[in-house]
C-alpha positions, 0 to 999 in steps of 0.5 A: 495902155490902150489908146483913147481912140480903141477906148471909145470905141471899145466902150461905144460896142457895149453900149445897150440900145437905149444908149445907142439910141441916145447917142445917136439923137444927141449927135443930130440934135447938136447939128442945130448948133453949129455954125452952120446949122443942119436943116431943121426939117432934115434934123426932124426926120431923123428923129422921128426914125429913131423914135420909131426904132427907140419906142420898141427897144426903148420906150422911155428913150421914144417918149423923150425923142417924141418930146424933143421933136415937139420942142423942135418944132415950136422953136424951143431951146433942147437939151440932150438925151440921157439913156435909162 
């Protein structure tokens, strides 16, 4: 039996662009809830990088990035990223 760890891993390298994409946007986006949260200004740059590599590999994954950057800065609730 494989351990958990290797699993995820595992898994995570077959994972197409827009997954990865996806992925990595939900893991900036989360650190605007931590107790301590990351600077929004900071979170915004972020994405707006992986919309730019997401709007070539993955349209559909950049539009929803674009309208998440949107809602961040209008101070509105985000939810997280699912990948086509």
């Amino acid at each position: 039996m494989m351990k958990p760890s290797i699993a995820a891993h595992r898994a995570q390298a077959q994972a197409t662009p827009a997954q990865a994409i996806a992925a990595e946007a939900n893991r900036v986006i989360s650190t605007l809830k931590l107790s301590t949260p990351a600077d929004r200004e900071m979170v915004e740059a972020v994405l707006e990088s992986l919309k730019a590599v997401a709007d070539i590999l993955a349209p559909a994954v950049g539009k929803t990035i674009g309208i998440r950057l949107i809602a961040i800065r209008n101070n509105i609730h985000v939810n997280s990223i699912q990948a086509a």
